[in-house]
VEXDREN-2710 file (C-alpha; in Angstrom, 1 decimal):
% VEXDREN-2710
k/r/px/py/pz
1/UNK/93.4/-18.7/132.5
2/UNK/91.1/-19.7/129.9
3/UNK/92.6/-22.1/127.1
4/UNK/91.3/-22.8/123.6
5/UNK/90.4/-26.1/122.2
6/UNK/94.1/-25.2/120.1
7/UNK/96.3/-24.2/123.1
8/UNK/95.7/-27.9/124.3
9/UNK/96.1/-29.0/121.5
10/UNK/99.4/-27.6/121.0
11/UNK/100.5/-28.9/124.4
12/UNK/99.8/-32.3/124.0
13/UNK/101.9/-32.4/121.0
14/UNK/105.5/-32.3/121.7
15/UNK/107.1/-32.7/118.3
16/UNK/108.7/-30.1/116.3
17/UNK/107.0/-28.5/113.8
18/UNK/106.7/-30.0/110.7
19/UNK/108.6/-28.9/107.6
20/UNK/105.5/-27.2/105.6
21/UNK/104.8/-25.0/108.6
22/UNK/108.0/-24.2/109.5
23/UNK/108.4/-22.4/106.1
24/UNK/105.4/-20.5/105.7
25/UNK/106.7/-19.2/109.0
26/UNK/109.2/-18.0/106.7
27/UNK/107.6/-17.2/103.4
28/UNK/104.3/-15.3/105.7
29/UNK/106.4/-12.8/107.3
30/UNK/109.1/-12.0/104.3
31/UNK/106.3/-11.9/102.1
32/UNK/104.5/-9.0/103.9
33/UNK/107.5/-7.2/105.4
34/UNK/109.1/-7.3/102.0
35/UNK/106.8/-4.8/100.3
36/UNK/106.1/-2.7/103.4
37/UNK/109.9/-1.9/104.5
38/UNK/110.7/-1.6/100.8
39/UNK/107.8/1.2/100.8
40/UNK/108.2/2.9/104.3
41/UNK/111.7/3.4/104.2
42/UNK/113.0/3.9/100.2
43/UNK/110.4/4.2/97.8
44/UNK/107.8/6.5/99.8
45/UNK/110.0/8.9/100.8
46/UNK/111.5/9.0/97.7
47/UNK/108.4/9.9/95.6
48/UNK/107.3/12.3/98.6
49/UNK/110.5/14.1/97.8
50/UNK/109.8/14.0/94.4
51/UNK/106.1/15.3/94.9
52/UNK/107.5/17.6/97.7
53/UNK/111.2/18.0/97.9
54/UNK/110.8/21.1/100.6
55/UNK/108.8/19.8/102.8
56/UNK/109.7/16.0/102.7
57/UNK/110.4/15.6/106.3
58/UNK/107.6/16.6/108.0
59/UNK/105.2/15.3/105.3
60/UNK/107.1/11.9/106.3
61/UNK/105.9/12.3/109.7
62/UNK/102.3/13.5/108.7
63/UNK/102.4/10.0/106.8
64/UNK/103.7/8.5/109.8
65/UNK/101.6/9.4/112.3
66/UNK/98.3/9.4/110.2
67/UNK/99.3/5.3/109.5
68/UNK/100.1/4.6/112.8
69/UNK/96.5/5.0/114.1
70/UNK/95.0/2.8/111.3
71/UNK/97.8/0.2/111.8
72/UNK/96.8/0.3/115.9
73/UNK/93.4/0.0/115.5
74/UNK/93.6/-2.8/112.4
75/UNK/96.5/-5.1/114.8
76/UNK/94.0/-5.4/117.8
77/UNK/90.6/-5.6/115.7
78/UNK/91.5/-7.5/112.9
79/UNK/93.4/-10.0/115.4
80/UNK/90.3/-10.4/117.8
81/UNK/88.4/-11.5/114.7
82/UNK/90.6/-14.1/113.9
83/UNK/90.8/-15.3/117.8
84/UNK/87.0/-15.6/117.6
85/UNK/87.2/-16.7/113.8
86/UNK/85.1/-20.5/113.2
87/UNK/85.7/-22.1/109.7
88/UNK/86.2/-25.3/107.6
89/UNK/89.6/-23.3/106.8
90/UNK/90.9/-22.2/110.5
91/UNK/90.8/-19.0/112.2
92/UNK/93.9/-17.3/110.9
93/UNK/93.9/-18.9/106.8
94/UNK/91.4/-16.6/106.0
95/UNK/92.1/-13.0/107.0
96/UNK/95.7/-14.3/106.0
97/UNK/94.5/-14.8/102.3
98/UNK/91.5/-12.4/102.3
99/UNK/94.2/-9.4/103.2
100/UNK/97.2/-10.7/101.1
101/UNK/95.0/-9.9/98.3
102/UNK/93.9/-6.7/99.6
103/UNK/97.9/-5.5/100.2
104/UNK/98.5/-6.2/96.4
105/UNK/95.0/-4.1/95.4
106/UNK/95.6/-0.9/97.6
107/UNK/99.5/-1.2/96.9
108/UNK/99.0/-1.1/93.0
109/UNK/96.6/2.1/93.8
110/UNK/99.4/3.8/96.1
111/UNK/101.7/3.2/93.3
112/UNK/99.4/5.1/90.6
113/UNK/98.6/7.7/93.2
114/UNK/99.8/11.2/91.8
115/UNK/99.1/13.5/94.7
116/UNK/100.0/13.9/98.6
117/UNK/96.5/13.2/99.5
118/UNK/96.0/10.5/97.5
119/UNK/98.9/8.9/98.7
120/UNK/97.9/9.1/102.4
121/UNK/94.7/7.9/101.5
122/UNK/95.8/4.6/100.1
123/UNK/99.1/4.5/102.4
124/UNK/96.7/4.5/105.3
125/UNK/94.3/1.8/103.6
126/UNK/97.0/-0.3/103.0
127/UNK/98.8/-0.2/107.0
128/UNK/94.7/-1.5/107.8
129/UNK/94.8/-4.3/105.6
130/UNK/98.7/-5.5/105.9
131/UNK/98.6/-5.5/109.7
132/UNK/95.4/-8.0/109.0
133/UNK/98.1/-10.2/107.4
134/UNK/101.1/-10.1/110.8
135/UNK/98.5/-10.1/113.2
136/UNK/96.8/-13.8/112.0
137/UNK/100.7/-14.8/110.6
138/UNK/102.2/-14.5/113.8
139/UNK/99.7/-15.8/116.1
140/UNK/99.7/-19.4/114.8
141/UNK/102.7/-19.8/116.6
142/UNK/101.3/-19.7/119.6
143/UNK/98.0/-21.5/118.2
144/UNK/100.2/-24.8/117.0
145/UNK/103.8/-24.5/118.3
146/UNK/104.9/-26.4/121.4
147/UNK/106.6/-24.3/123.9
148/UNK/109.7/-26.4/123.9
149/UNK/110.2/-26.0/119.9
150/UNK/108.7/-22.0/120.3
151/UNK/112.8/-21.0/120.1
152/UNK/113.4/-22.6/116.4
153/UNK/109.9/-21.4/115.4
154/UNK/110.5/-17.5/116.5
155/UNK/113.9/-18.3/114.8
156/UNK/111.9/-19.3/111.5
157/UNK/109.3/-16.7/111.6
158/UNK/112.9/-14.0/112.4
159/UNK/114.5/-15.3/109.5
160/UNK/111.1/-14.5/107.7
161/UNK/111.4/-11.0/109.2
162/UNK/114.9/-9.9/108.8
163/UNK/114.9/-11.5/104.8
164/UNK/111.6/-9.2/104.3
165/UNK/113.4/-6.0/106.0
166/UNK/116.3/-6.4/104.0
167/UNK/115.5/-7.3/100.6
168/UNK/112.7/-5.1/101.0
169/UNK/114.9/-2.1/101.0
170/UNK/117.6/-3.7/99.0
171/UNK/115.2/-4.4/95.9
172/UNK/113.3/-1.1/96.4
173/UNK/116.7/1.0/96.1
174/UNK/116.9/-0.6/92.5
175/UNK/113.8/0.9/91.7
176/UNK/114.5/4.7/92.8
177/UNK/114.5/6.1/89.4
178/UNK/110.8/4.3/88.9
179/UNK/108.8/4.2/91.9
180/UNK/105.7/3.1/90.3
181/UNK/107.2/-0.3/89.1
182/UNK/109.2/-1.2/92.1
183/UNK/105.6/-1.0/93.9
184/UNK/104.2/-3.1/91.2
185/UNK/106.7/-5.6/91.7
186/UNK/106.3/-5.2/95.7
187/UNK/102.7/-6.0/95.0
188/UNK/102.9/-9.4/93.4
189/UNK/105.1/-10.4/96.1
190/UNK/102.4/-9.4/98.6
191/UNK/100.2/-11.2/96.9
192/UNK/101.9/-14.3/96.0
193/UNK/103.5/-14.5/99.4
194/UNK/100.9/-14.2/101.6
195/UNK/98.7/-17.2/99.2
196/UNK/101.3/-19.4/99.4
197/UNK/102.3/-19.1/103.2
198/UNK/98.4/-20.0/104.0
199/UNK/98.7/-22.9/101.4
200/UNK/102.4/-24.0/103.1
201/UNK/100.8/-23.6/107.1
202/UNK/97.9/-26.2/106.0
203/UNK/95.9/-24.5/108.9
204/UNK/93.3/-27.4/110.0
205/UNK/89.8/-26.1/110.1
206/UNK/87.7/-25.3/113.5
207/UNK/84.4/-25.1/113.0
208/UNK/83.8/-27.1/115.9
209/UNK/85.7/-25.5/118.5
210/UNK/83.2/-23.6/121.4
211/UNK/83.5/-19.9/120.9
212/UNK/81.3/-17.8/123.7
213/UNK/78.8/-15.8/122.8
214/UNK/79.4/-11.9/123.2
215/UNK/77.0/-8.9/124.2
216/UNK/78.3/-5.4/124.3
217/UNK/80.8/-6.1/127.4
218/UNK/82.0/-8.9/126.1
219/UNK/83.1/-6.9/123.0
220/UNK/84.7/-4.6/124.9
221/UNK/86.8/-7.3/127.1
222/UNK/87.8/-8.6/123.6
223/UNK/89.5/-5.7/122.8
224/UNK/90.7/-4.2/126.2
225/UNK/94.4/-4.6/127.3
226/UNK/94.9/-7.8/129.0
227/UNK/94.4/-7.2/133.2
228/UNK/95.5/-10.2/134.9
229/UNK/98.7/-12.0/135.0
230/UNK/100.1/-9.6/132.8
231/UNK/103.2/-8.0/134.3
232/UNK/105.6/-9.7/131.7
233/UNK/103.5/-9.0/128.8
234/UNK/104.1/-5.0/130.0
235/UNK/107.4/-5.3/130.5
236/UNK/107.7/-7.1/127.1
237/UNK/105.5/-4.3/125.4
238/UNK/107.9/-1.1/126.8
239/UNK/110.8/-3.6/125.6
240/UNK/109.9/-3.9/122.2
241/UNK/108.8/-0.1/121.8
242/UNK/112.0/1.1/122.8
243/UNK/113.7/-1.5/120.5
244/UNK/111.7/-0.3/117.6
245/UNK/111.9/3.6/117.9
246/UNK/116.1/2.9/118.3
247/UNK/116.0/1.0/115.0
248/UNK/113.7/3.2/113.2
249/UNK/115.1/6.4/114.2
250/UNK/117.9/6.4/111.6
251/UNK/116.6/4.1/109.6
252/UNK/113.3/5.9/108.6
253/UNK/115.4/8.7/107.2
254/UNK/118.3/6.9/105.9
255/UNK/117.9/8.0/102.1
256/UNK/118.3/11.4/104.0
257/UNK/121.2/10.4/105.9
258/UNK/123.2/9.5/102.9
259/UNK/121.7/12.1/100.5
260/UNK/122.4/14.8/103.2
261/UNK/124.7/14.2/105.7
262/UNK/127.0/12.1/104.1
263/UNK/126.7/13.9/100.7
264/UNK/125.9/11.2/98.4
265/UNK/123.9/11.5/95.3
266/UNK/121.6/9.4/94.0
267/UNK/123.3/6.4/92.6
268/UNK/126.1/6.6/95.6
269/UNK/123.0/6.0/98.1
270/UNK/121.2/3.6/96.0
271/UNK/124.7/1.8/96.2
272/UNK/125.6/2.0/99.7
273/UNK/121.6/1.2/100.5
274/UNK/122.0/-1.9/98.4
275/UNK/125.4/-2.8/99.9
276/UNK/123.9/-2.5/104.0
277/UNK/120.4/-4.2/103.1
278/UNK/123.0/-6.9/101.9
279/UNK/124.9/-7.3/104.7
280/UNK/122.2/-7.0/107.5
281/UNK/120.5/-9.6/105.5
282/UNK/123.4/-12.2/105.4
283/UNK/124.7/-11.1/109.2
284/UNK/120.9/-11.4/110.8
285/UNK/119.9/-14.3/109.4
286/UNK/123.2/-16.5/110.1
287/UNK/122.6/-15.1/114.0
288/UNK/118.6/-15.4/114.0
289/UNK/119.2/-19.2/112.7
290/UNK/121.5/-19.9/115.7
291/UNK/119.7/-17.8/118.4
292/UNK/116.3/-19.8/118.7
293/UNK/117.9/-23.3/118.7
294/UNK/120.3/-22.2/121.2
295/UNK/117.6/-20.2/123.7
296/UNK/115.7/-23.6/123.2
297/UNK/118.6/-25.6/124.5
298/UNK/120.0/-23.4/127.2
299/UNK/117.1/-21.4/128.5
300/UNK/118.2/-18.5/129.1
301/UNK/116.3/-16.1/126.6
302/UNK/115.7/-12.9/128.3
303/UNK/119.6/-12.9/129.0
304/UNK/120.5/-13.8/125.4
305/UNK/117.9/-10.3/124.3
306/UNK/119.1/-8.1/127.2
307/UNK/123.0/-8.6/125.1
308/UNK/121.7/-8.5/121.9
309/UNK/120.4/-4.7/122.5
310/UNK/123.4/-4.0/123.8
311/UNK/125.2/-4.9/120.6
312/UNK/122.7/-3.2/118.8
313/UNK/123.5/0.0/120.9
314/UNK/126.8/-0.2/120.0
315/UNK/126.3/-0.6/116.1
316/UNK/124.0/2.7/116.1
317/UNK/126.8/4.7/117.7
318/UNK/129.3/4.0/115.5
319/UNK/128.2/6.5/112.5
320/UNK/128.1/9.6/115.1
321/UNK/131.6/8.4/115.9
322/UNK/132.7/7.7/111.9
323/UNK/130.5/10.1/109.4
324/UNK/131.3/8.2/106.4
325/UNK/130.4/5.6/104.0
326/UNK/132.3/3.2/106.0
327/UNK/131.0/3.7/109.7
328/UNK/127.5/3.4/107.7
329/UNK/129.0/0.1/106.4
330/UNK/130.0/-0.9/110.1
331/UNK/126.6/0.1/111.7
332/UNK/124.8/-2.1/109.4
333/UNK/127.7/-5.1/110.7
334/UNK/127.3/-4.7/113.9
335/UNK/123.5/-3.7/114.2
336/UNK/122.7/-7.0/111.7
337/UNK/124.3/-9.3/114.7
338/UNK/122.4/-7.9/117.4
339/UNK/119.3/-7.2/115.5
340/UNK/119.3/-10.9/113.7
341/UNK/119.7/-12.6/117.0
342/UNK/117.4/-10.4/119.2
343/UNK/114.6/-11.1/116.4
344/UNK/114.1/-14.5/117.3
345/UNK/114.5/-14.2/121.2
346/UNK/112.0/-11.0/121.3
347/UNK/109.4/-13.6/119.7
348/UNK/110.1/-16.3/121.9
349/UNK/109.7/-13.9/124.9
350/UNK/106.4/-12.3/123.3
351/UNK/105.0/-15.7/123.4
352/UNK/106.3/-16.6/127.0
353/UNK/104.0/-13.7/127.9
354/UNK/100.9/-14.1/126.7
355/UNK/98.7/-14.0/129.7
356/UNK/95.8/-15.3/127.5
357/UNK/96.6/-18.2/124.7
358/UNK/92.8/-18.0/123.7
359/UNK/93.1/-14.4/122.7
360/UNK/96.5/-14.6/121.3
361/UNK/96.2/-12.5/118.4
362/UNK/94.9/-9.9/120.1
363/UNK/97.2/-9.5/122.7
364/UNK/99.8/-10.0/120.2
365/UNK/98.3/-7.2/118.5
366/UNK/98.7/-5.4/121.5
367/UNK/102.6/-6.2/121.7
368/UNK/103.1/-5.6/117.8
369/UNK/101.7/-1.7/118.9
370/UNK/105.3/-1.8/119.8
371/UNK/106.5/-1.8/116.2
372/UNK/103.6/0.3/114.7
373/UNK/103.9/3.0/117.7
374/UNK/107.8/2.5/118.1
375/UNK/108.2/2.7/114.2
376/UNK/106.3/6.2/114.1
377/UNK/107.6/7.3/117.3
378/UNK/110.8/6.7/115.8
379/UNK/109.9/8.7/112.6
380/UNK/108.9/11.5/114.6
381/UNK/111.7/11.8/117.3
382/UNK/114.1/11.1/114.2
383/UNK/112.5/14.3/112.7
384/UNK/112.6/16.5/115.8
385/UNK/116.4/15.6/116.5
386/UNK/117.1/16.0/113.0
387/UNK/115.3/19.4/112.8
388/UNK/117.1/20.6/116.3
389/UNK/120.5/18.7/116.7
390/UNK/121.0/17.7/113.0
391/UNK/121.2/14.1/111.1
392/UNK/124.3/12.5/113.5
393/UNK/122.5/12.9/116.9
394/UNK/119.5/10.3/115.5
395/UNK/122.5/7.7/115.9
396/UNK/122.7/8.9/119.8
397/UNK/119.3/9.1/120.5
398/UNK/119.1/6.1/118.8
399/UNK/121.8/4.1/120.8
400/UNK/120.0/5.4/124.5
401/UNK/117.0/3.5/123.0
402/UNK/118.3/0.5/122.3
403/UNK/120.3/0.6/126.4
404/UNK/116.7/1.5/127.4
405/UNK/115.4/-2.1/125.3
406/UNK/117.8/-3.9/127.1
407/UNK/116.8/-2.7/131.0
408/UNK/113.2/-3.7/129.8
409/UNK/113.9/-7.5/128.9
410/UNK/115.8/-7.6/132.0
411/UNK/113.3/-6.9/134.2
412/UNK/111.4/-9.6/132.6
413/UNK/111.0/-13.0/135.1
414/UNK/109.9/-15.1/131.9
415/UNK/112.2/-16.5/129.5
416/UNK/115.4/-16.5/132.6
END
């Protein structure tokens, strides 16, 4: 296995992170989740069905689907540049800055965007340049993080993650009734975030470090699948894609859910959206802040993950079982435990299985095609049960998922 001048760098040094690191671990990933969940899931759909109010489902999978190519192809490219990225200012700093500030640009153009197309257009532009940001964010962990303190960082970088999710969603239902300034405000987040998570990592610069030369093979080994010891990273990969398509199924259309199966009007789902993006916030990040340090000390991740799905499978169920405000209310209970702890022992795992450390934003790239494929395979098998079986069975089809998740992680031999 090749390593980079990093990697043993990383494990020489045995001490914990330091404090400046560990939260821009934090601030990186809230700071670009914030405004994309906020986007994806309450105030997109909301101006499509504005724009579009017949046809908003299946325009939300043409949106889906259409992003979920450029968000593939951006995670692996854009990630293989920053692996092979040489600079007084490190190899993640700048595509970390340099697309921070290209979220906030194409997100201020989405929000003044007054047709479908134009939406798509700039929806898509934006997936390219965000996914720039998560796939140099998340691979410093495995550039400067020790593998014995890899737990608390994933825990750090989940807490970043789940506060992002959440108050994404939970800010954005405050701006239903104005779209275009809840995207303005998710802009200078963006923005602001990302700038001051590259200032907070203090990434030290590696102009020095050896980086091989590439004709047109090496190119294409740059950006193929990883081949060799690589049976973990697979497992990992169908783990996390089966994770994300159970939480995305209901959740993509969950303005939907509460508009149209439970009823609700407008200010009753802005409510009961603010009221769940509340709770999963406070419930996930009280568990992802316990489950690194305690995976760190006892060892026993994949274990820890494989019970975490199952909780999760059981919170999903729940509003098939209780159609109401309050099994909605429970689901977001339940699935914030199992969610907030799995969080931080899926990264852990993810990093356990790079085959590669050298290329590890690539091959991270590769495993995030879990979220980007899983989030719009999520959207569109959400669409197709809704269309055939009707908004409840998304909460069963969701729950098999999330069983499915935790048969993957078990197979896993890393992370024991």
């Amino acid at each position: 296995m090749n390593r980079s001048v990093t990697q043993q760098h990383v494990e020489a040094n045995v001490g914990r992170p330091s404090v400046r690191f560990t939260a821009s671990l934090v601030i990186g990933p809230a700071c670009w989740l914030m405004p994309h969940q906020g986007a994806i899931a309450t105030l997109l759909p909301q101006r499509v069905g504005d724009i579009a109010p017949a046809d908003k489902v299946p325009l939300m999978m043409v949106f889906s689907s259409t992003a979920m190519i450029v968000a593939l192809l951006s995670n692996i490219v854009l990630g293989a540049c920053s692996d092979r990225t040489r600079s007084r200012f490190g190899k993640r700093r700048p595509w970390i800055v340099s697309c921070s500030v290209l979220s906030c640009l194409v997100l201020l153009a989405f929000a003044r965007s007054s047709t479908i197309a134009g939406m798509l257009v700039t929806w898509c532009l934006y997936e390219l340049v965000v996914n720039g940001v998560a796939a140099a964010m998340i691979a410093q962990m495995s550039d400067r993080v020790p593998e014995r303190w890899r737990g608390t960082a994933s825990s750090a970088y989940g807490i970043g993650q789940m506060a992002g999710s959440q108050l994404g969603v939970l800010m954005s239902a405050q701006f239903l009734g104005d779209v275009r300034l809840g995207l303005d405000f998710l802009a200078m987040i963006a923005l602001v975030g990302g700038l001051c998570a590259a200032w907070l990592a203090g990434e030290p610069g590696n102009a020095d470090e050896p980086r091989e030369s590439l004709g047109l093979r090496g190119v294409l080994r740059v950006l193929m699948f990883p081949m060799s010891n690589a049976s973990d990273f697979y497992k990992v990969l169908a783990g996390r894609f089966a994770m994300v398509i159970a939480s995305n199924m209901a959740s993509g259309y969950m303005l939907y859910v509460m508009q149209d199966y439970l009823g609700l009007d407008r200010a009753g789902a802005a409510a009961l959206l603010s009221l769940n993006s509340a709770l999963m916030l406070v419930i996930g990040l009280v568990c992802c802040v316990a489950a690194g340090p305690v995976a760190d000390r006892l060892g026993h991740t994949r274990s820890l993950a494989v019970a975490t799905m199952v909780v999760v499978a059981v919170g999903i169920i729940v509003p098939f079982l209780i159609p109401t405000p309050v099994g909605l209310v429970a689901f977001a209970c339940i699935v914030g435990v199992g969610q907030g702890a799995n969080s931080a022992l899926v990264q852990t795992i993810s990093l356990q299985a790079l085959p590669d450390p050298s290329a590890a934003a690539k091959d991270l790239g590769f495993l995030n095609l879990a979220n980007t494929l899983g989030g719009v395979c999520g959207s569109l098998l959400g669409a197709a049960v809704i269309g055939r079986f009707g908004y409840a069975y998304v909460f069963v089809f969701g729950a098999l998922c999330a069983l499915a998740s935790a048969v993957c992680f078990r197979t896993v031999r890393c992370g024991a």
